[in-house]
N, C-alpha and C positions, 0 to 999 in steps of 0.2 A: 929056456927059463921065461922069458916075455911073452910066449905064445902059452905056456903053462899059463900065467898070472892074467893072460886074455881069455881062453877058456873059464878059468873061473868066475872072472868077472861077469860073461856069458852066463854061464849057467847059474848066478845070482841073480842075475837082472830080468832072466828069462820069465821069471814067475809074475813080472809085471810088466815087461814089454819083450812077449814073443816074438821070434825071430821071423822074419815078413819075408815075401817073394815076392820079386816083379816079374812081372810076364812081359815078355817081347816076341812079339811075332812079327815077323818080314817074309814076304811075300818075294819070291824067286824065281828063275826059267826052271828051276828041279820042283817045285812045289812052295808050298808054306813052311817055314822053318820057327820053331817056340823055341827062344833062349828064357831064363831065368838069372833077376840076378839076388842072391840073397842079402838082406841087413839085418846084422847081426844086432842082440841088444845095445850094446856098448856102442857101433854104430850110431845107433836110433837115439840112444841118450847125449853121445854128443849131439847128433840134432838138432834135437829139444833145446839143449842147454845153447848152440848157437843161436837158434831162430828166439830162445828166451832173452839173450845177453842183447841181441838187435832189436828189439822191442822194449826190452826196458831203456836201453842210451835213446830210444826216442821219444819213451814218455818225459823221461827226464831233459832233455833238451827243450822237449816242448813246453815243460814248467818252465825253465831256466827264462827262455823267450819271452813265453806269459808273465812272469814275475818282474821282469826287467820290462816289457812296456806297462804292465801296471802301476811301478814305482816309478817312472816317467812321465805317466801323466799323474801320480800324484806328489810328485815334485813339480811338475807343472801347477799347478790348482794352487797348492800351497802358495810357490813365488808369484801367482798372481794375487791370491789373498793376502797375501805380507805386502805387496806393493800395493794392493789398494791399501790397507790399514795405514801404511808410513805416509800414503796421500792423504786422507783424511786428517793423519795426525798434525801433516802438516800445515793444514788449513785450521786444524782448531787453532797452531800455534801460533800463524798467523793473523788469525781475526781475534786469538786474545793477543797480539803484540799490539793490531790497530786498535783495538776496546781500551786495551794501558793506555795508548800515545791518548788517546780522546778522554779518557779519567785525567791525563795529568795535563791538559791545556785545561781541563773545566776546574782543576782543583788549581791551578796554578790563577786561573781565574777568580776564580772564589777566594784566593787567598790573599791576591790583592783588595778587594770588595772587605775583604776581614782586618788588613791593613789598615784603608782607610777608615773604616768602624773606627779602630781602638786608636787612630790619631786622633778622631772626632771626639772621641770616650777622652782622651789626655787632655785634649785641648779645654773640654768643657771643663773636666777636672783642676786643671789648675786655674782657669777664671774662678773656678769656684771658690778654690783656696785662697787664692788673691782676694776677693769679697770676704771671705772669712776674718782673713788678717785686719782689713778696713773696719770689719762691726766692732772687729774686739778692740780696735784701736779707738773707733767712737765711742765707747763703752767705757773704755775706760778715762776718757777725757770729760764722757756726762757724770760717772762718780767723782771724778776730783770736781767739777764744778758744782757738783751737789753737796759733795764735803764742806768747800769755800761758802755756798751761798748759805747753808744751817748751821756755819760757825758767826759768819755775820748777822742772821736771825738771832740765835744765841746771845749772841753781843750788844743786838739792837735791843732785847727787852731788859738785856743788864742795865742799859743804859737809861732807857724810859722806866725804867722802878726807879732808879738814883734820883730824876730829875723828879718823879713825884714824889718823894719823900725830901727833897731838897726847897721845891715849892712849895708856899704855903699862904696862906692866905690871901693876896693880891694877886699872886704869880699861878694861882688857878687856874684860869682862865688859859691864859700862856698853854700851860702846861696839859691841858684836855688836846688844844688845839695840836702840840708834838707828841701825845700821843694816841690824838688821830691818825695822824700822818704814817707816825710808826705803825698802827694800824694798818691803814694802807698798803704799804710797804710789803707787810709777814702774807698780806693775802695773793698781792702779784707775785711774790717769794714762792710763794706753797704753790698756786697756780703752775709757775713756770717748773716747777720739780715734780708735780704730779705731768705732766706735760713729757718731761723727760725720761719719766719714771716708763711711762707710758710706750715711752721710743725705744726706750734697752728693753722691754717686750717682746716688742716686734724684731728687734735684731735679732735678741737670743732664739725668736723661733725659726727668724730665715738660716742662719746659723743650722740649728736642728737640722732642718729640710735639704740643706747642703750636702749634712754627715749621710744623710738617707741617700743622696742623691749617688754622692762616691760610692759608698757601700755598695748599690744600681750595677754603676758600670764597673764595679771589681770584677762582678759576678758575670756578667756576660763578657766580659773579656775572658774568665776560666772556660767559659764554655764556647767561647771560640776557640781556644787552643784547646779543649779538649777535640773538637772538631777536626781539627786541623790534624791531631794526632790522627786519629783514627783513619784519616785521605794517606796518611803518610804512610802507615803500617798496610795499608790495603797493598797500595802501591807497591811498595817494596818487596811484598811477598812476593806478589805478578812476577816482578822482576826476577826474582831468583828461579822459580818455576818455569819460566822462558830460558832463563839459561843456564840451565842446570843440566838440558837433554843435550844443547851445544857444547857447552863443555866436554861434556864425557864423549861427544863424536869426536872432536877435536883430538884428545888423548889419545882413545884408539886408536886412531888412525895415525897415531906417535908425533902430534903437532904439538908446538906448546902454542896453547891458546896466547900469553902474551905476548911473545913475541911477534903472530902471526896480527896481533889487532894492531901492534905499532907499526907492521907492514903496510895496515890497512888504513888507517892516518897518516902514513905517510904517504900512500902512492894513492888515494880519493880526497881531491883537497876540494870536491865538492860536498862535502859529506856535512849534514846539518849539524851547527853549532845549538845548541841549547845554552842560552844567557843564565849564568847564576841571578835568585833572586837577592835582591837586599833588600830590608825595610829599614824606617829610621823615623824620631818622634820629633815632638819640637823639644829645642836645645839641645838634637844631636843627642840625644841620649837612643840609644841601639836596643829595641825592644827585645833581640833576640829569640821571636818566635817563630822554632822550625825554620831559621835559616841554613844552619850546617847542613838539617835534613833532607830538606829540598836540594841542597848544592849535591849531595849523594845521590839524592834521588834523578837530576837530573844527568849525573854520569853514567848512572845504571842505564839509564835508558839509552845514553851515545854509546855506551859497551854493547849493549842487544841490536845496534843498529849495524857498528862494524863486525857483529858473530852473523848477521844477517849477511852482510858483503862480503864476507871472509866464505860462508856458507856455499854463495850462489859462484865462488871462483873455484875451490877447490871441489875434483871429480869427485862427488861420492853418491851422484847417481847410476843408475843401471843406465848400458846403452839400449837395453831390448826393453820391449813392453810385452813382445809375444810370445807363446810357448817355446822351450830351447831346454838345451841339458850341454852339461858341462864333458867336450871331448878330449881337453887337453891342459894343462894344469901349467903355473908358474914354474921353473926349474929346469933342470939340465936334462937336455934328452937326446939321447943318439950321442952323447959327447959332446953337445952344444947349448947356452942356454938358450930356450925358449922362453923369449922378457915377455908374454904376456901370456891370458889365457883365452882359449879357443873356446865358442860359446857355438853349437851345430844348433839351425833348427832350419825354418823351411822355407825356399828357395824366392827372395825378394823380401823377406822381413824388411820390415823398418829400421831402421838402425839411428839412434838419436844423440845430442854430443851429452857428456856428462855433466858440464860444469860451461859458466859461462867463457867466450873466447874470442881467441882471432885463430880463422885458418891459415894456417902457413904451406902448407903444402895440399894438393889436390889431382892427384891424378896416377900414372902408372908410378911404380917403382919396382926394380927388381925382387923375388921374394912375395912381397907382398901384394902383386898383382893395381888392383884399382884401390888405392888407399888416399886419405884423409889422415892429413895434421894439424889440431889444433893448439895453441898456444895459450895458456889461462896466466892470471895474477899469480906471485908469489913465486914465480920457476917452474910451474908445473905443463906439461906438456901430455897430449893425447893421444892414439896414434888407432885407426880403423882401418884394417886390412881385407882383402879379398873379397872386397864389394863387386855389385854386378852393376849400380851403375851410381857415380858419385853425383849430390844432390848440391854443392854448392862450390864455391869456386876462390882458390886465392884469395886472402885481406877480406872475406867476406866476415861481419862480427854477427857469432851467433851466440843463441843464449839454450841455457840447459834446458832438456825437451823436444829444441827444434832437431829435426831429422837431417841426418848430414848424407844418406847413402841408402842402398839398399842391401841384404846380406848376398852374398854371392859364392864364388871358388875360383876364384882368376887368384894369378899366382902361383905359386909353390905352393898347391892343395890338393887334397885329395879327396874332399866333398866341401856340401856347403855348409859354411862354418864363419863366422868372426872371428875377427884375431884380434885385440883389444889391448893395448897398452896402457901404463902409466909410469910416466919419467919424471918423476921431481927432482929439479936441480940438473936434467940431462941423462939421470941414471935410473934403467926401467928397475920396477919394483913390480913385486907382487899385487895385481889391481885388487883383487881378494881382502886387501886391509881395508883398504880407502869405502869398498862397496859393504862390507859388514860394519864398517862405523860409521854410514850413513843409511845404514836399513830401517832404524829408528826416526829417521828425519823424510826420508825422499822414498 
């Protein structure tokens, strides 16, 4: 039956691949001898379809290859373009953190200079007030004495009609002469009230020019606090825009931001104090301009100073700066966990610490061949394995950037590769958090 269902096959196939002979000739002591060997279609078509199936697994292999280094260097290019981008970013961030610190010592400046104004402005204000009270006080002591001295005018020419209509004939004479006198008298009277009339003038208009004066410094005192407002609100935005990309790295990387800054006031007791302002007028009366704000505004600024310090301790920089691809992942493997991730690229790379530290450890260790440990704030710990040759030494303090080793394969490896942990608290974690919630920053 099988040799039936070959046959047919044959004589199907034969209309497009006839059945072919090979000639063999050998050469002998009896003569030349021609064998043949026949291939049949079916034969010829497995062939085909072998020498077809071995030619396509290598086109395709050969894609496979090419696609995988093409996606390699462009995962390279990329994580170079993302780290320069997060460099830059972190230098605008930083030269607007120093641009804020320089607006709030010039406004913190100026706001004293706006102080002293509006004590200047109170002070002249109440002399003025004070003189005010004096006119009206003069003023009113030259009306009652101008009341008193036109009721005795009044009185005195009651008197001088009585006495000339009293006098008479002899007593004439008398009588011209007292009311000469009373004469006299009404003219230094009117004199000295025209005189004084003369003075409540002038009061009532220094008075005026007083009202003008206050009104003056009302006005420029709104427009220093208008001022003042405006330094406040610039400020404070700064402030939040600076830590608003901190924060959210913080989280990522599953920190609570406050607790980690009271770490950070607790354990930098060098860390710059900013003095709350206060102003105050004369008699202690509390102008209340923009001081709660200022007291705010000066905390914003000691909270961006410890997201600063908190920043430069915890790892959430990359240890590589040159081209590498990711060979081996956080997780259990072989039945064991592997606490960190393996980063292969080419043979003496750089290798730099993440976060600022002390090295605790420097040299061989089982496993990890030539490794480096360093120690950062807050519990966290570093760990760089299968270096080819370590670049720094025990208690040495180094900071994020500087090169701690070179890449290598000493150890329990099997090419050249980083090995790269993070232990907070003692216990490795997945470094993959810590470096995507600092991609944005470093």
């Amino acid at each position: 039956m099988p040799k039936r269902i070959l046959n047919r096959a044959n004589h199907a196939l034969e209309r497009h691949l006839p059945e072919q002979r090979l000639f063999l000739r050998t050469d002998t002591d009896k003569g030349t001898e021609t064998r043949f060997v026949r291939i049949s279609p079916v034969t010829q078509l497995l062939g085909l379809a072998g020498g077809g199936a071995v030619i396509a697994w290598t086109i395709v292999a050969s894609a496979i290859l090419l696609m995988d280094s093409i996606g390699s260097g462009t995962a390279r290019d990329q994580a170079l373009r993302k780290q320069a981008v997060y460099e830059q970013r972190l230098d605008t961030i930083g030269k607007e953190r120093d641009a804020r610190a320089a607006e709030l010592v010039a406004a913190q400046a100026r706001f004293g200079v706006a102080l002293d104004q509006v004590s200047a402005m109170q002070t002249a204000l109440l002399d003025s007030e004070e003189r005010r009270r004096e006119l009206e006080t003069g003023i009113d002591v030259i009306q009652a004495t101008l009341k008193r001295t036109m009721a005795e005018r009044d009185s005195a020419r009651g008197e001088a009609q009585l006495a000339q209509a009293a006098l008479s004939g002899n007593a004439e004479a008398r009588a011209a002469a007292r009311a000469n006198d009373l004469e006299a008298t009404l003219v230094a009277m009117t004199s000295a009230l025209e005189s004084t009339s003369d003075e409540r003038d002038g009061e009532i208009a220094a008075a005026q020019d007083a009202h003008a004066q206050i009104d003056r410094l009302a006005y420029e005192r709104r427009l220093i606090e208008e001022r003042n407002t405006q330094i406040f609100d610039t400020l404070e935005e700064a402030i939040t825009v600076s830590m608003e990309p901190l924060d959210k790295v913080f989280r990522s990387a599953g920190l609570n931001p406050d607790d980690l800054l009271k770490k950070v006031r607790r354990g930098r007791d060098n860390l710059p104090v900013l003095t709350p302002l206060s102003a105050s007028s004369k008699g202690n009366e509390d102008l209340g301009i923009g001081e709660d704000r200022a007291t705010e505004l000066l905390d914003g600024f000691a909270r961006l100073n410890a997201y600063r310090v908190a920043a430069e301790s915890v790892p959430l920089a990359f240890p590589l700066k040159t081209s590498f691809r990711y060979s081996s992942p956080f997780g259990r493997r072989w039945g064991r966990l592997h606490a960190g991730v393996d980063l292969a690229g080419a043979y003496g790379s750089p290798i730099y610490a993440t976060a600022d530290g002390t090295v605790t450890r420097a040299g061989w260790m089982n496993g990890y061949g030539n490794m480096v440990e360093i120690k950062h704030d807050f519990g966290f710990e570093t760990v760089y394995g299968h270096m080819s040759k370590i670049r720094v030494s025990v208690g040495d303090r180094v900071s994020r950037g500087e090169q701690v080793g070179d890449m290598g394969s000493t150890g329990r490896s099997t090419g050249t590769h980083l090995h790269y942990e993070v232990r907070p608290g003692g216990n490795a974690v997945d470094p993959m958090t810590y470096i995507k919630a600092g991609k944005d920053v470093f």
